[in-house]
C-alpha distance (Angstrom), angle and dihedral (degrees) to the residues before:
residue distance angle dihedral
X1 . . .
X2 3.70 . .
X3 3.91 124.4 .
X4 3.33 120.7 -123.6
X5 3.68 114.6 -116.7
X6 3.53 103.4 -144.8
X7 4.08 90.0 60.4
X8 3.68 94.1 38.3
X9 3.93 103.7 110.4
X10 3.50 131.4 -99.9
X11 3.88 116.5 -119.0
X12 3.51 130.0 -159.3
X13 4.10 111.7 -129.7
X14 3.61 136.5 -178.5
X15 3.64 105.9 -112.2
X16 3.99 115.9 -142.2
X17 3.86 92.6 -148.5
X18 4.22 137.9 30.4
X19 3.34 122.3 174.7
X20 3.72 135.4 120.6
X21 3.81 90.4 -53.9
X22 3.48 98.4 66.2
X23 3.87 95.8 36.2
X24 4.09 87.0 54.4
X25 4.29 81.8 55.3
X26 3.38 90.8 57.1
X27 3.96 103.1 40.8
X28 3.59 110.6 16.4
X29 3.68 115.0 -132.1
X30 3.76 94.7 -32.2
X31 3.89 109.6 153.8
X32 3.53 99.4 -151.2
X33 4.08 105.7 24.8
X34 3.96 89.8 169.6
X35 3.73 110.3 49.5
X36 4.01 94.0 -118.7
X37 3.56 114.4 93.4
X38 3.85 85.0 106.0
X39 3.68 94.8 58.9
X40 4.07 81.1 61.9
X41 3.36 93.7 -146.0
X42 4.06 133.7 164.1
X43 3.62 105.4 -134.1
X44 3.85 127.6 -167.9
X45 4.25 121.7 -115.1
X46 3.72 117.7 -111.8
X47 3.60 125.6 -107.4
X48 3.67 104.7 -164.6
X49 3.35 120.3 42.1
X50 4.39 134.3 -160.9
X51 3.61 118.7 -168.9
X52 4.12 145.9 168.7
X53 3.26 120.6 -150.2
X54 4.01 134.9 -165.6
X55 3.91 128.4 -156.6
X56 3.99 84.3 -22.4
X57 4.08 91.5 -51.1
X58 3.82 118.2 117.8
X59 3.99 109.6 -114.4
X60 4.09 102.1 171.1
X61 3.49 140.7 24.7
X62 4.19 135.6 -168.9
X63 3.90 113.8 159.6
X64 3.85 126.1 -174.4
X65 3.94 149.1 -159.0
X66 3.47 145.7 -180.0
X67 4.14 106.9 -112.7
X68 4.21 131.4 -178.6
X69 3.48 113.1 -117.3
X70 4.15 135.6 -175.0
X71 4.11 113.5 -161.7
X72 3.98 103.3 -175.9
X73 4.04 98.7 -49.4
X74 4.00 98.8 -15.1
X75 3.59 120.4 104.1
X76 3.73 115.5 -165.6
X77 3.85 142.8 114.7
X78 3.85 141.3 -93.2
X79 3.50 141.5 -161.1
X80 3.97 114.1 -107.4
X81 3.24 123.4 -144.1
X82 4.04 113.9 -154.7
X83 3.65 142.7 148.7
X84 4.19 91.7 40.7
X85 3.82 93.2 173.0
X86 3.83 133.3 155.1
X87 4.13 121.2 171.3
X88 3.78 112.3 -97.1
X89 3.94 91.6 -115.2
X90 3.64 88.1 58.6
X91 3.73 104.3 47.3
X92 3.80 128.0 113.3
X93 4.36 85.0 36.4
X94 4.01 92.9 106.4
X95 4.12 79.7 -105.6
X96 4.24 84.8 133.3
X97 3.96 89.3 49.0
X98 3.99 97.2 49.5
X99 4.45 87.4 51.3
X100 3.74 97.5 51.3
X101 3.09 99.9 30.7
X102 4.16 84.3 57.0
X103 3.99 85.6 39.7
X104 4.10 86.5 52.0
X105 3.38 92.0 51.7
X106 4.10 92.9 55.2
X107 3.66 94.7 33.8
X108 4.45 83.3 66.5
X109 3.75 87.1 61.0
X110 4.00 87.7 49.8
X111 3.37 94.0 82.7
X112 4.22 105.7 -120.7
X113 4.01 118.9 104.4
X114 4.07 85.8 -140.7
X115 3.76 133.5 70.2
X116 3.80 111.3 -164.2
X117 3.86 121.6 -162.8
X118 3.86 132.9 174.5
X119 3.70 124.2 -143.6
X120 3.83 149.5 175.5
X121 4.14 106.0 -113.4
X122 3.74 89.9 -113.4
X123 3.89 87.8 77.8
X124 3.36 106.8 36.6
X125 3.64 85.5 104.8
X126 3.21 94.8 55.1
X127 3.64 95.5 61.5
X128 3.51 94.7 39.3
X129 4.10 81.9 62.7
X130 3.59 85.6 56.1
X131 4.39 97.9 46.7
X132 3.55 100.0 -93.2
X133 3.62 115.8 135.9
X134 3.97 130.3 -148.1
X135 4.12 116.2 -120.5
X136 3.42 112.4 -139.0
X137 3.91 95.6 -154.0
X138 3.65 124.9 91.9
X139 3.78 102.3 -108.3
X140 3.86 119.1 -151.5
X141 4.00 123.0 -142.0
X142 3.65 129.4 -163.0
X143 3.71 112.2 -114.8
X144 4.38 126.4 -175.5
X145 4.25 82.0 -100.8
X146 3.54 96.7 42.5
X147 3.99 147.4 -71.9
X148 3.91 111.3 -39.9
X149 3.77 135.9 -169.1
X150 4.45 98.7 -98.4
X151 4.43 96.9 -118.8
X152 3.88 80.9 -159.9
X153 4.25 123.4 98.3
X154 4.52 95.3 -103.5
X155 4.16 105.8 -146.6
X156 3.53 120.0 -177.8
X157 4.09 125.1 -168.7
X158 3.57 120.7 -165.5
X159 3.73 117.3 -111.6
X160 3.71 101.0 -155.2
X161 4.23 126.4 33.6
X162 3.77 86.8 -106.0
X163 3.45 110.4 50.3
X164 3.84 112.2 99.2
X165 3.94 110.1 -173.6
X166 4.84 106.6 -99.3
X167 3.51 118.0 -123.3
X168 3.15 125.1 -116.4
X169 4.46 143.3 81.2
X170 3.64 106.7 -46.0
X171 3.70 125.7 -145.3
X172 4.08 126.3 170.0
X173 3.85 109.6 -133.9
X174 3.37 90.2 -147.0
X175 3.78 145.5 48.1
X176 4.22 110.0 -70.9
X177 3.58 116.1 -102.8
């Protein structure tokens, strides 16, 4: 008996390489996949990356890193979230859900009780869906002129059951991812 390859089920993976490659698989030539090139901001590679692929093509994307952050007086790090992705034809098939919620699962043996993420406020609900929660403070992100005020939605989700999110002015101390 063979299977069927449209019904055979699609697997999360962690993918060796990411780079412009892979992110041309899952757009096509699209010049600004994400929606921010206006915000003309620097962003920071991924160092970990999640991915589902399809009769070889690449389908879904989540890549993460290790990044210092301050929250009032606290000094620590998080886990950022970048580079959520999934082809157009593909969306609205819980393809998002299965890569972070295989790059959650990783990102709790990272080390950090946060995972950060940026978004566009189109998808905000869509991470909600997935238990990510909006901060309501203005975060600042360091940028090659300077720190700036992040134009994106910040979410945070906690990485262990005891990690509430501190109070206090936020600022990345490093480029956004």
């Amino acid at each position: 008996m063979t299977m069927d390859p449209s019904t055979t089920p699609l697997v999360v993976a962690r993918l060796q390489r990411y780079g412009e490659a892979e992110l041309r698989e899952i757009f096509g030539d699209d010049s600004d996949p994400f929606g921010v090139a206006s915000t003309g901001l620097t962003w920071l590679p991924k160092e970990v990356h999640f991915g589902i692929r399809r009769h070889g093509r690449l389908l879904a994307h989540t890549g993460l890193l290790k990044a210092p952050i301050s929250v009032g007086d606290h000094t620590t790090d998080v886990v950022g979230f970048g580079g959520v992705a999934v082809a157009p034809e593909w969306r609205g098939r819980g393809l998002a859900r299965l890569v972070v919620t295989a790059a959650l699962e990783h990102a709790r043996t990272m080390g950090p009780r946060h995972g950060l993420l940026f978004c566009r406020p189109p998808l905000v609900a869509l991470y909600e869906r997935l238990g990510w929660r909006t901060l309501p403070e203005q975060v600042r992100v360091e940028q090659p002129r300077g720190p700036v005020i992040m134009p994106l939605r910040t979410m945070w989700t906690p990485l262990r059951a005891d990690a509430p999110w501190p109070t206090g002015p936020v600022r990345l101390r490093s480029l956004p991812f």
